[in-house]
N, C-alpha and C positions, 0 to 999 in steps of 0.2 A: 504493500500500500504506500507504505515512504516513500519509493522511489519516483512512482508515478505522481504521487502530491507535489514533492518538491520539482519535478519538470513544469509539472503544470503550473505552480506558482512561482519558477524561475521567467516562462515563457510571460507572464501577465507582467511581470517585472519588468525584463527584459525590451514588451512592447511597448507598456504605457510609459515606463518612465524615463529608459533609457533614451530615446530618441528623443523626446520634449529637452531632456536635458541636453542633449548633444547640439537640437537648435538655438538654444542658451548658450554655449560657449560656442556655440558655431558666431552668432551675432558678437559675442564679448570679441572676440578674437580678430574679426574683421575689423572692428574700434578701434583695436589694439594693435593693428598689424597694419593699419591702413595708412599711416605718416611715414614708413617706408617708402608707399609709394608715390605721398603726395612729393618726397623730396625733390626731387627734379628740379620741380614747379614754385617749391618754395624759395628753397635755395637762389631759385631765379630770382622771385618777387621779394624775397625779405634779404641777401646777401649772406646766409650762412653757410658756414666753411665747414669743414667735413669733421672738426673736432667740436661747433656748435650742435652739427645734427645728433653727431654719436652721443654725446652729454644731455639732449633732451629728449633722443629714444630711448635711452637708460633710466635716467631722472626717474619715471611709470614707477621704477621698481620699487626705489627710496621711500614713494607715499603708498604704494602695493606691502611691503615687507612691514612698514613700523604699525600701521592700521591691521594686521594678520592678524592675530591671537586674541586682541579684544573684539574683531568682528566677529571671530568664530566662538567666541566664549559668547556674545548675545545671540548668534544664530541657536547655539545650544539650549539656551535659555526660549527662545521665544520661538521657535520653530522655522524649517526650514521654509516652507511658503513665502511669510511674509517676507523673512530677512532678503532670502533672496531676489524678492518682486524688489523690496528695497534697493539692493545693490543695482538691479539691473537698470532702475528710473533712473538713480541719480548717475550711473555710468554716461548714460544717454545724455543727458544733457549736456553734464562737462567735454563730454567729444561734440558734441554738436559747435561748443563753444568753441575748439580748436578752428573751428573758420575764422577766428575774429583776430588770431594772432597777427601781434603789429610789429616784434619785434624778439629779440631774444630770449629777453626777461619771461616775459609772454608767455613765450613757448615753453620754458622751464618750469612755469607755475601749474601752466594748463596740465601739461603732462604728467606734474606732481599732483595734481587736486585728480586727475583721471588715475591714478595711481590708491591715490587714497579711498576713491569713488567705490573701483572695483576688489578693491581688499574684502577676500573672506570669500567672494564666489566660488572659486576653484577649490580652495581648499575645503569651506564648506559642503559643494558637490557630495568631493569626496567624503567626507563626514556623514552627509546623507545617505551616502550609498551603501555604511558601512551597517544603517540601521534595516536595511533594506535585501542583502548580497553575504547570504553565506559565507565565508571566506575561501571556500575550496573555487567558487564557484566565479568570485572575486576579478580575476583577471581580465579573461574575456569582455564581458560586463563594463568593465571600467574602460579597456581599451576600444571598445563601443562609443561610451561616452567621450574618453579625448582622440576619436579618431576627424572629433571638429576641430584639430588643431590642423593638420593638415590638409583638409575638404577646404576648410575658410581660408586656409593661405593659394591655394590651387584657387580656388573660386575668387577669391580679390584680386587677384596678378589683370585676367580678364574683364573684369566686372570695371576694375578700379583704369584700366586702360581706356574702357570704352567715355565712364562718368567726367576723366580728364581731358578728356577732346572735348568738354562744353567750355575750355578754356575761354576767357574774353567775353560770355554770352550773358547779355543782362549786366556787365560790368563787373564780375564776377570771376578771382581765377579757376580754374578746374579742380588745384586742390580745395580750397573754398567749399566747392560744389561736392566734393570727395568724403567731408567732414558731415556736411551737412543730410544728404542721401540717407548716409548709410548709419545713421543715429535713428530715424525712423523704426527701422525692425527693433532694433532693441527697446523703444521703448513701448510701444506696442506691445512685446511679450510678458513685459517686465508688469503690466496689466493683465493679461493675460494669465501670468504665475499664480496669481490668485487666486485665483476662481480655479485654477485647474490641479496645482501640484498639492499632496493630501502633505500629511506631519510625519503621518506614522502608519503602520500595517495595517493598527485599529481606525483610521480615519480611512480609508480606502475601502469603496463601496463597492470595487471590482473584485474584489476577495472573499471569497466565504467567511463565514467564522472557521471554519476548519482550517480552513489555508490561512486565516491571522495566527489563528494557533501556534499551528503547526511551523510556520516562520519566527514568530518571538520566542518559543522557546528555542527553536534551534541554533538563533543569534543570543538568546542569553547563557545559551551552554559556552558559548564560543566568549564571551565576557568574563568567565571566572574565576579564569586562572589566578594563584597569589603572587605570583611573583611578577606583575604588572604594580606599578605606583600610582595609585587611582585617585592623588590629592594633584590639583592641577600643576602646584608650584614645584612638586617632586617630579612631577611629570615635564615640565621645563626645563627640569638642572638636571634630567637623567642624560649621561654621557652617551646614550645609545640613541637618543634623541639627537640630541648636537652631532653625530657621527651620521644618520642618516641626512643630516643636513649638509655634510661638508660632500657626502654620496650626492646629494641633489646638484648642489653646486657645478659642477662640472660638468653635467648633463645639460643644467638653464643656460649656461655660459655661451655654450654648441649651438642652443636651440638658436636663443635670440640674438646671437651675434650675426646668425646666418640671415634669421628673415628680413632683420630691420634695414639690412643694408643686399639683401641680394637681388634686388631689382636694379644697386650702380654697380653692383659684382659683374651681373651677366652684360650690363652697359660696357665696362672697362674690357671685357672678353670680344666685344666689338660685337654684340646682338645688337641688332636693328631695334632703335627706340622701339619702333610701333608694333612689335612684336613680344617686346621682355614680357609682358603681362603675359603674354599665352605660351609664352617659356618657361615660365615662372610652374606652370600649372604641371608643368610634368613632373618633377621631383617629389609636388607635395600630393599626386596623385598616386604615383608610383610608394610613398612614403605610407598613405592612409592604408592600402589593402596590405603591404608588410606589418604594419602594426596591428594589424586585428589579427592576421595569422599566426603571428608570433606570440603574441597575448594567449592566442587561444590553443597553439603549441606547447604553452607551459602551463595551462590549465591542466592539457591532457596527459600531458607528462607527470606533473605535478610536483613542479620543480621550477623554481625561482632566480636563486642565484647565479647559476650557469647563463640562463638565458639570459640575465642581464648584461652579464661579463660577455656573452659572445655581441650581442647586440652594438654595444659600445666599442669593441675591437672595428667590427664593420665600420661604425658612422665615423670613429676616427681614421679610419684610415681614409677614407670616402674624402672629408677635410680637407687629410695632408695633403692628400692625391690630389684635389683641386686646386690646393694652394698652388703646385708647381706644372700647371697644365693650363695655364691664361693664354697661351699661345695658340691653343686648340681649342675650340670654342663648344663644340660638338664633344671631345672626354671630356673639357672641363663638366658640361651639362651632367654626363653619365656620370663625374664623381659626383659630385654634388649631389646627386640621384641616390648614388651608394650612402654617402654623406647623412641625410636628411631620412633616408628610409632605416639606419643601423641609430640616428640620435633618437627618431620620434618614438623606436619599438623599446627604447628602454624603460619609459614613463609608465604606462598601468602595469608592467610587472614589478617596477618600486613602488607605486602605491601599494599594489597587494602584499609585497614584501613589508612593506611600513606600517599598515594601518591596522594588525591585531597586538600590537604593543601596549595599547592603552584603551580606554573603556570610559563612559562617563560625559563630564567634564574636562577632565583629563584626554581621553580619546580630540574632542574639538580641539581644546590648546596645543596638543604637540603636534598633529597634521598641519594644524596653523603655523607655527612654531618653523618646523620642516621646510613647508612652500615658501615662508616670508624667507628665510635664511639662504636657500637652496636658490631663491629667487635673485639676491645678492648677484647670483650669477649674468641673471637677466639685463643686472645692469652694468655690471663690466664689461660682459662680450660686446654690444655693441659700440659700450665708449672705445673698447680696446682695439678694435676695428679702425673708427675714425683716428683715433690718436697716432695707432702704426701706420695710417693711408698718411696724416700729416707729415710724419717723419722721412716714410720711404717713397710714397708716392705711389704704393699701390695695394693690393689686397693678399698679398701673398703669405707674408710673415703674419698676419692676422691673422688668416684661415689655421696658418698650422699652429699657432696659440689656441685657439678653439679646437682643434682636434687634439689637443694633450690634455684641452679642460674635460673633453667627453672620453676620452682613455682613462682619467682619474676616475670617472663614475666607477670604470669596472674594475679597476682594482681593488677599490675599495668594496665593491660586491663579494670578488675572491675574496678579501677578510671577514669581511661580515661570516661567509660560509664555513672558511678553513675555521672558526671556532676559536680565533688566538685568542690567550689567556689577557691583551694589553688592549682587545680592541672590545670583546664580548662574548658571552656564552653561547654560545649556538643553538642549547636547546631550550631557549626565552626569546628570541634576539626580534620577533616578530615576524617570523615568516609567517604563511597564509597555512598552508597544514602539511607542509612539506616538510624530508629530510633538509638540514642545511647546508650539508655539504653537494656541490654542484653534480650534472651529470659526468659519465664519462662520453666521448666524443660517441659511441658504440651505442650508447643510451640514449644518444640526441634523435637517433633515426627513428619517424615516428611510424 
């Protein structure tokens, strides 16, 4: 009978909320990734230089990390519905306001207040999903939901190409037009959230009582363990918390170093302007369908930190390989292809890896905790980009800086798993329900 209950009630999950949520960070994503591509334009009409842009595509992160852990301590507190219809109103509008930027100042404030806007969405998600998502079942599920990171980056390259040709129209420049557009859906949903997303098992009218059941006890068995620190502030200063953070770090570093600035990446590889938008589309196409097979590779496997450590070998290499391939324009495309499909499949197998550590209150503040920290990364790869393009004059020595921050993820996964006595235990360390130590290569073949 369990067996067939919990499909049936993984499938209701999986349809109703999964996807709703995915069009949620599908919209956050495109807010967040879309001054990448207005730069061009900016750059034109406002005069900034390539170490202005990098510091206020970064900047997001600064008011995104310090705002983390108390959005997601109220999310916890007052359900995920509202918080999140919250986050997603006010994200909306402070991008909206990004059209009005006059100047640099401007632009550092906007992107800090959109920063601060959207603190607690992503990490909250996760949180949500944790009330929601068995944890064996965990991986798949979650790389579901962030497979909007790449759909929305694939999808803005074109979208955000065609909205920039209304350059000059109405007296209005295209980036302008860029900010304005594409604030709309978001806020729209962020209405929408209300009325549609439930709290809990027990608020969901699409569940039987059998299947609420039979889901909250089977996530409260998975909550019990004692060797979890279940007081918020213990759960902050746990070393294994801070260590899954510095794990994060080097993955955000890869991600956003690439996106914010790979629309003047494939510019400087000699793509034809009017084309990068639909260039753009391939890597994070080819990126979305590796990340959900992979996710759901290590679901079936049921095995976590291997898959993460091989993940992040690929996307760095992927990196370095573009670093030194500007010449060819067509490998560069296919590294960066390797690059963006080996960084983005590392992400819901470290959620799933990270989020049965903690429970509670505790559970909201360290996922918070983790993303703001981890997030840090978000904002140095892309200053580090513009800062090394000021020095060298190109994208090169960047790239391979980003490809040693996404190699660190996987090291640090191989520790996590080998169990060392200086880094943590391996049979607490929050894996999903897996042995800790990785597969062997013989094991990987599914």
């Amino acid at each position: 009978m369990y067996p067939e209950l919990e499909r049936i009630v993984l499938r209701k999950v999986s349809t109703r909320l999964v996807p709703f949520l995915s069009v949620l960070y599908f919209a956050a994503f495109i807010d967040r990734v879309s001054v990448g591509f207005a730069a061009p334009q900016m750059t034109r009409d406002l005069g900034f230089s390539a170490y202005v842009f990098g510091l206020g595509a970064g900047i997001f992160f600064l008011g995104y990390c310090f705002f983390e852990v108390p959005s997601n301590l109220i999310l916890q507190k007052v359900g995920g519905r509202r918080w999140i219809a919250r986050i997603m109103i006010t994200w909306a509008l402070v991008a909206g306001a990004m059209a009005l930027v006059s100047s640099a100042t401007c632009f550092y404030w906007l992107r800090f207040l959109l920063g601060v806007a959207e603190a607690g969405f992503f990490p909250g998600v996760v949180y949500y999903l944790t009330q929601w998502v068995p944890a064996a079942r965990r991986a798949r599920l979650v790389g579901q939901f962030m497979i909007a990171i790449p759909i929305s980056t694939a999808v803005a390259g074109p979208l955000s190409s065609a909205i920039l040709r209304l350059d000059g129209a109405w007296g209005l420049s295209g980036w302008q037009y860029l900010f304005l557009l594409e604030t709309i859906p978001s806020l729209l949903l962020g209405f929408i959230t209300l009325f549609y997303l439930p709290d809990a098992p027990v608020d969901a009218k699409w569940l039987t009582r059998d299947e609420q059941q039979w889901l909250e006890s089977t996530l409260q068995r998975e909550r019990s363990p004692a060797t979890r620190p279940s007081g918020v502030l213990s759960a902050l200063l746990d070393p294994k918390v801070l260590l899954f953070s510095v794990c994060y770090f080097g993955v955000e570093l890869g991600l956003y170093g690439v996106i914010f600035w790979i629309p003047q990446i494939f510019g400087a590889m000699g793509s034809p302007a009017r084309f990068i938008g639909y260039i753009i589309a391939i890597p994070y196409t080819v990126a979305a369908l590796v990340m959900v097979w992979w996710s759901s590779h290590s679901d079936r496997r049921n095995e976590r930190v291997g898959h993460m450590a091989i993940a992040s070998l690929v996307g760095s290499f992927g990196l370095a390989a573009s670093a030194f391939l500007s010449h060819a324009p067509m490998t560069s495309v296919l590294a960066i292809t390797l690059g963006a499909a080996g960084t983005l499949a590392v992400l819901p197998i470290f959620w799933c890896l990270s989020t049965r550590h903690l429970q509670g209150a505790a559970a909201a503040g360290s996922i918070a905790l983790i993303n703001a920290l981890g997030n840090v990364g978000g904002f140095v790869g892309p200053f580090l980009i513009g800062w090394i393009k000021m020095a060298t004059g190109g994208f090169s020595w960047g790239l391979a800086a980003l490809a040693a921050g996404v190699l660190s993820t996987g090291i640090i996964a191989l520790l996590i798993g080998d169990g060392t006595p200086k880094v943590a235990h391996a049979d607490h360390f929050g894996e999903c329900d897996a042995p800790s130590k990785p597969l062997s290569p013989k094991q990987f073949t599914a």
